[in-house]
C-alpha positions in Angstrom: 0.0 0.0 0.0 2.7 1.9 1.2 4.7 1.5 -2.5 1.0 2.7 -4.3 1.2 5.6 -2.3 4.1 6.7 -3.7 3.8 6.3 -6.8 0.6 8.0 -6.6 2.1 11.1 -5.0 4.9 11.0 -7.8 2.5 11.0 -10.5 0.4 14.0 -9.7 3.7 15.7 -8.7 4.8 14.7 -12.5 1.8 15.9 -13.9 1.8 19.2 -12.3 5.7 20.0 -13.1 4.7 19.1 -16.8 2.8 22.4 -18.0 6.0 24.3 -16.4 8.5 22.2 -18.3 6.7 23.2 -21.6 6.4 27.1 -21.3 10.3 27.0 -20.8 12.1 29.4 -23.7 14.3 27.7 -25.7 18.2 28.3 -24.4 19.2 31.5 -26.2 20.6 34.8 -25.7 17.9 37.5 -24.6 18.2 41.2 -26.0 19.6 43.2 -23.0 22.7 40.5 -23.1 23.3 40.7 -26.7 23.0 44.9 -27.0 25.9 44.2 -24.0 27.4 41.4 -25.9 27.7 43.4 -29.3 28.7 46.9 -28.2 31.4 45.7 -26.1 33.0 42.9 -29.3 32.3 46.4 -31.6 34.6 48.2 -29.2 37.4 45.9 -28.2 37.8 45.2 -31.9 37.7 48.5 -33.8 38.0 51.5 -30.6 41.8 51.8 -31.7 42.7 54.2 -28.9 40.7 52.8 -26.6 38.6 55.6 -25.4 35.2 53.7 -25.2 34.3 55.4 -27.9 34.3 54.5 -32.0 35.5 57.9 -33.8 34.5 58.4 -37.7 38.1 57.6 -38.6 37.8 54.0 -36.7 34.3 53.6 -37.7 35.5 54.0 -41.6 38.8 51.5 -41.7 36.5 49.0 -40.1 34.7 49.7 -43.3 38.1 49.6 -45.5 39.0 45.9 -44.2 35.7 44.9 -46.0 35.4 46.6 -49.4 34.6 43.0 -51.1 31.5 43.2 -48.7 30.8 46.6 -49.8 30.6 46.2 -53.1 28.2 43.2 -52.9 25.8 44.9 -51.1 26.0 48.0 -53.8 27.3 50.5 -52.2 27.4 53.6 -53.7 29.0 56.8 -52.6 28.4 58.1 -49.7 26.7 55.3 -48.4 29.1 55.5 -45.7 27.8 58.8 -44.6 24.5 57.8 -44.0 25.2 55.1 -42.1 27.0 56.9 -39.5 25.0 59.8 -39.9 21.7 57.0 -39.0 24.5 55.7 -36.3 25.4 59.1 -34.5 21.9 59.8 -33.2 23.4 62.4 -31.0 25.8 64.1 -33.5 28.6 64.1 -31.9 31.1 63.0 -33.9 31.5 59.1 -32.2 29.5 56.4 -31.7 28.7 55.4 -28.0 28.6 52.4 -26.6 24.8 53.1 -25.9 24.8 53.9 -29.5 26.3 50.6 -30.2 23.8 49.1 -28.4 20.6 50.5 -30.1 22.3 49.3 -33.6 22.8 45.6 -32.0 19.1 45.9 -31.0 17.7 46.6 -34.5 19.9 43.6 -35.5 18.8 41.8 -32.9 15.0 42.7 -34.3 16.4 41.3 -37.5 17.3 37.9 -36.0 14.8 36.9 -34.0 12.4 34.9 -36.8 10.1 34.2 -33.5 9.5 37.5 -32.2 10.2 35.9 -28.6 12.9 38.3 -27.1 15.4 35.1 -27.2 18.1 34.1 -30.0 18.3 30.4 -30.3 21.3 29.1 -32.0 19.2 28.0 -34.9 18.0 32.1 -35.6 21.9 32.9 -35.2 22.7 30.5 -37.9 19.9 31.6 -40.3 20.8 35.3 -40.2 24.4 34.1 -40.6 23.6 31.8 -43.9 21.3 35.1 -45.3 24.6 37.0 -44.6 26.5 34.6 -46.7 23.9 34.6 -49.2 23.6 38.4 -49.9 27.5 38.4 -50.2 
């Protein structure tokens, strides 16, 4: 009787952990943490001087080291200039790492197929292969 009991009180315990187990998000990297993520890769690879901040001149040889890329997207001139002028949202000549953020955040829009607030490995490697394609 003993062993029944059990197994009964296992069971409804099962079934009530169930409905929890299925609204879990897939493992994935939310918003806040890839804005963070982003900004600070942008910056330890391209701030030069290492003032926390990218200038136009390190914003545009990041640009140089990828004219192939440039070229197949059809860039024209100036196309450089908007972009950091779109960039710069306070106009002051660099590009913050809160600015860095908001620009990983509209990619981050761009990523996520779902709409859930999470990047699953799977939406990482679909914007990755629609990078590759466009090239």
């Amino acid at each position: 009787m003993k062993t029944f009991t059990t197994l009964v009180a296992a069971t409804a315990i099962a079934a009530c952990a169930l409905p929890a187990l299925a609204q879990t998000k897939p493992a994935g990297q939310p918003l806040a943490a890839f804005q963070a993520d982003r900004a600070e890769q942008m910056l330890a690879k391209l701030d030069a001087n290492k003032d926390g901040k990218l200038s136009k001149t390190e914003f545009e040889a990041m640009r140089q080291k990828k004219p192939d890329a440039a070229k197949a997207q059809g860039a024209k001139a100036g196309r450089g200039e908007r972009l950091w002028g779109r960039l710069d949202a306070d106009k002051d000549g660099f590009l913050s790492r809160t600015e860095l953020q908001a620009m990983a955040g509209k990619r981050f829009k761009r990523m996520d197929a779902d709409g859930d607030g999470v990047l699953t490995s799977a939406e990482r490697q679909a914007a990755a292969g629609k990078a590759k394609a466009a090239m």
